[in-house]
N, C-alpha and C positions, 0 to 999 in steps of 0.2 A: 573488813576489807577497806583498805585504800578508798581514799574520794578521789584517787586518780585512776584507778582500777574502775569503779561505777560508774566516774564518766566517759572513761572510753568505752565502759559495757552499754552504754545509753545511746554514745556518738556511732558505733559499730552498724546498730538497725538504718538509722536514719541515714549515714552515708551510704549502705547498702538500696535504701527505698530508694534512692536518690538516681544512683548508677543503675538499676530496674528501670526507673521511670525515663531516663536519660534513652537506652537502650531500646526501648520499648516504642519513644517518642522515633530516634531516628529510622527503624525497623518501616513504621507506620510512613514516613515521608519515604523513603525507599519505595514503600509501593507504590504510592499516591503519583510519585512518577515518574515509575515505569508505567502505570495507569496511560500519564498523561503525553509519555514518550508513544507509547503504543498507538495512542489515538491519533496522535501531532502525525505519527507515519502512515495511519492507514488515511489520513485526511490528504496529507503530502500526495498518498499513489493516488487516491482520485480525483484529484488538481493534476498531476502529470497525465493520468488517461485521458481526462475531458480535455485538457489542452492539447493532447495530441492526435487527439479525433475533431477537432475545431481544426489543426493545420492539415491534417489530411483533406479534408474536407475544401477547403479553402484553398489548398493546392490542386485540388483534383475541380473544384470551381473554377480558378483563373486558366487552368488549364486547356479549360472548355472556353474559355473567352478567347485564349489565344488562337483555337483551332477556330473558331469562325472570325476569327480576326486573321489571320493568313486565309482563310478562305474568300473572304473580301477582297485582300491585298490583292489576291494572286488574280483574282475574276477582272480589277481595276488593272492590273497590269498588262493581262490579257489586253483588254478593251484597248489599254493608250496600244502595246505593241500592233495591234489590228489596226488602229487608225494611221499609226506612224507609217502601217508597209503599204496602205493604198494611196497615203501622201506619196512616199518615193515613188510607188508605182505608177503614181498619177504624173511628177515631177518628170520619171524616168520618159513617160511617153511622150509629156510635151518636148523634152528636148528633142527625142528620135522626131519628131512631127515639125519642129523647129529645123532641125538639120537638113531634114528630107525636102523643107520647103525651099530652103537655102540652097542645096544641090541641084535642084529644081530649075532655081533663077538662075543660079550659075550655070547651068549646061543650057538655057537657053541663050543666052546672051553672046 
């Protein structure tokens, strides 16, 4: 035989171990990660659950701030409108009281 024929009978095995082991390597990274795709997403869903149970929660907190924060407003509003309508009231009488004294001296005179 040829010494060009035995060495390509020699080069034949070794390129073939070669493209095996090429093969075999990429196969093993292909799992490795989808492995690490899998994890990266069930980590991702429970990063999006917990932060989405932290906004509800915090929403349904400031929520309750706001209701006894308008509960306050409305109780101070009350109060000023209540004092504002015994001012007028009070205002309203001293004029009638003012007028009356007035028409008072004017029809005596």
């Amino acid at each position: 035989m040829p010494d060009s024929v035995i060495s390509l009978l020699v080069q034949i095995p070794i390129v073939g171990a070669f493209i095996w082991f090429t093969l075999r390597l990429r196969d093993e990274e292909r799992k490795e990660r989808k492995e690490r795709d899998q994890e990266w997403r069930s980590w991702l869903k429970d990063e999006h659950t917990a932060f989405m149970s932290f906004l509800t929660e915090e929403r349904s907190t400031r929520a309750a701030q706001l209701d006894r924060s308008f509960v306050v407003l409305s109780s101070e509003l009350t109060t000023i409108n209540e004092k504002a309508d015994a001012r007028t009231a009070n205002a309203i009488e001293q004029v009638v009281s003012r007028l009356s004294d007035h028409s008072v001296s004017s029809s005596s005179r």
